[in-house]
DRENDO-1510 file (C-alpha; in Angstrom, 1 decimal, always signed):
<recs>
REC; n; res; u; v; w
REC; 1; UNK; +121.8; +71.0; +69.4 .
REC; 2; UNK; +122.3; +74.6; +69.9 .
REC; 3; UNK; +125.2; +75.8; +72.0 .
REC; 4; UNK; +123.6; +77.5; +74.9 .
REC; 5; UNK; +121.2; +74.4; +75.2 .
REC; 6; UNK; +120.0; +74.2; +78.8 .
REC; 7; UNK; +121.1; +70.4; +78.9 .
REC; 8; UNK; +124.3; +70.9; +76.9 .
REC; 9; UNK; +125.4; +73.5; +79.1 .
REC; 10; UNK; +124.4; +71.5; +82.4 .
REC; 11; UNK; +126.3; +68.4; +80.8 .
REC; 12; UNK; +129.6; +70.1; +80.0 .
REC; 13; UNK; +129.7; +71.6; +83.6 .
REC; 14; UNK; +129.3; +68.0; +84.5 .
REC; 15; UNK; +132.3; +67.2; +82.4 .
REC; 16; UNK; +134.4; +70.1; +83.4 .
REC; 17; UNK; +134.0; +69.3; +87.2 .
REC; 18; UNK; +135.0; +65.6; +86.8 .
REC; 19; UNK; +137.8; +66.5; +84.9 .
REC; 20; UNK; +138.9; +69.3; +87.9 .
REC; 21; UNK; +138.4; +67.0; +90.6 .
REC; 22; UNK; +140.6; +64.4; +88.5 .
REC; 23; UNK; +143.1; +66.8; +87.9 .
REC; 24; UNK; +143.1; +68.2; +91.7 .
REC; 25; UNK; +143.8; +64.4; +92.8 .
REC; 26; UNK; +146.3; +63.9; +90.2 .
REC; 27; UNK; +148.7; +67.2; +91.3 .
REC; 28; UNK; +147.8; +66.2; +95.2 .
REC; 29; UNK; +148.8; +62.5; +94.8 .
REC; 30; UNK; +152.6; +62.6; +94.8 .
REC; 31; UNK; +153.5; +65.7; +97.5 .
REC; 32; UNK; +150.7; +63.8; +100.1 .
REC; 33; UNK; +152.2; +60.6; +99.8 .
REC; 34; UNK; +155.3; +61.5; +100.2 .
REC; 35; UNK; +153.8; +63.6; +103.1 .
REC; 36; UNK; +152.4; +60.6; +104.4 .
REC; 37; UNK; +155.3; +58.5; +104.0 .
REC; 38; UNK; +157.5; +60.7; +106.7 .
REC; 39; UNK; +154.5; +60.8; +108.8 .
REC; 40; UNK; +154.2; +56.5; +108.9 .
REC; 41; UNK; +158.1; +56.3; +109.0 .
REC; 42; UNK; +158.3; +58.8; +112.1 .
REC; 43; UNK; +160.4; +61.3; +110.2 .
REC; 44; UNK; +160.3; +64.8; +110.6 .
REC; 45; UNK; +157.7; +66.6; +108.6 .
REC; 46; UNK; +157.6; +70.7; +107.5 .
REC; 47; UNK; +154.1; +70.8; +109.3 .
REC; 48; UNK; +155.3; +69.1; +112.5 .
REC; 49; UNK; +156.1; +72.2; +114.4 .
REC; 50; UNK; +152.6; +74.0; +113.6 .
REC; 51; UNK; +150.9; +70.6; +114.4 .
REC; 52; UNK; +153.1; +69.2; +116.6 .
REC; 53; UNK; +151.8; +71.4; +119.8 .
REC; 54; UNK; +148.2; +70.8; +118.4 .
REC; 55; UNK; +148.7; +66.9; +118.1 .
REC; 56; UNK; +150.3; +66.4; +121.9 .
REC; 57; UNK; +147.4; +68.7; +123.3 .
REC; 58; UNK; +144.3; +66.1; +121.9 .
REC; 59; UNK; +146.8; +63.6; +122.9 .
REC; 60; UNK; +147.3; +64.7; +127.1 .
REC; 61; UNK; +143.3; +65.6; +126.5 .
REC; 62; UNK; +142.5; +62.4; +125.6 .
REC; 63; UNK; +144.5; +60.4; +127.3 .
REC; 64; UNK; +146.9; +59.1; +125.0 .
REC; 65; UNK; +150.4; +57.8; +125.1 .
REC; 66; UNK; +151.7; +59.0; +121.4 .
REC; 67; UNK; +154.4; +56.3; +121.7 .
REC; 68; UNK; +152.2; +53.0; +123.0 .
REC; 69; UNK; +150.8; +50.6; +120.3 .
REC; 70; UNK; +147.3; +50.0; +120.1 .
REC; 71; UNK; +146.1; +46.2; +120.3 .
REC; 72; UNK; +143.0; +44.8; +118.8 .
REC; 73; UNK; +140.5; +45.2; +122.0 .
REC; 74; UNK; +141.4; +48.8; +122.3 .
REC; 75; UNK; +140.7; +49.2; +119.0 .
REC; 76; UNK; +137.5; +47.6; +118.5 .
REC; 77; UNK; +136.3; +49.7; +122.1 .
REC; 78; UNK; +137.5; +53.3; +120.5 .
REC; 79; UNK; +135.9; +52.2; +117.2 .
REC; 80; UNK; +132.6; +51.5; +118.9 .
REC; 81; UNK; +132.3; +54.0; +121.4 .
REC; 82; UNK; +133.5; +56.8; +118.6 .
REC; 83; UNK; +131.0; +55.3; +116.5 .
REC; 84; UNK; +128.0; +55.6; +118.9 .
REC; 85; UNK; +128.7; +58.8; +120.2 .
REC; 86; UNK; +128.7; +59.7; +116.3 .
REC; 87; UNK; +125.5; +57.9; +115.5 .
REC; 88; UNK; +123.8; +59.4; +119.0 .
REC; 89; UNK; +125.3; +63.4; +117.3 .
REC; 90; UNK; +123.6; +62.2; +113.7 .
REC; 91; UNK; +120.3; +61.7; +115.8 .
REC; 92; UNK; +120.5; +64.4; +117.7 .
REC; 93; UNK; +121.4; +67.1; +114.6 .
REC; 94; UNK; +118.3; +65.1; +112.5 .
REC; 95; UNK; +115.8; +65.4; +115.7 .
REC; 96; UNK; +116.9; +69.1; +116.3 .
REC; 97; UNK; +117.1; +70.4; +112.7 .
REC; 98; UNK; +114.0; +72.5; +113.2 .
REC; 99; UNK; +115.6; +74.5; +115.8 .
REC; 100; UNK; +119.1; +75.1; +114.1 .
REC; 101; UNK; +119.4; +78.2; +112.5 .
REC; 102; UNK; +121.3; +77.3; +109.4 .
REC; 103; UNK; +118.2; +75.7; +107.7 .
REC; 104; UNK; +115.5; +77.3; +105.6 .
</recs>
């Protein structure tokens, strides 16, 4: 096999993205979990100040009482109704496609 082989070249690509994505998740595991672990605690987090404003804006928007617990029939509705408008969006992108710009 020669070394500038179409399917050697194609296959080592292959290899070398597995092995960056592998090594991306790696170096992000520990600093996002312990990110995550303040977050799900309720301890103060470096980003809380840039997001902070962000979070309690979607929150008044949407209606949302930050400090209320969520029981299972509340749940199930958001899940559903945020699922259909997602499906009805999907359907609506796939129907219009011809239209959008960004395609070829």
């Amino acid at each position: 096999m020669a070394l500038y082989d179409y399917r050697f070249c194609m296959m080592l690509v292959g290899w070398l993205q597995i092995v960056t994505f592998m090594a991306a998740i790696g170096l992000l595991t520990w600093p996002l979990g312990g990110y995550l672990t303040k977050v799900y605690a309720g301890q103060r987090t470096p980003l809380q100040p840039l997001l902070g404003p962000i979070e309690q804006t979607l929150y008044r928007f949407a209606g949302v009482k930050a400090e209320s617990e969520q029981n299972c029939c509340n749940y199930a509705t958001s899940f559903l109704i945020f699922h259909a408008l997602s499906i009805v969006t999907l359907y609506a992108v796939l129907r219009l496609q011809f239209a959008l710009r960004c395609t070829s």
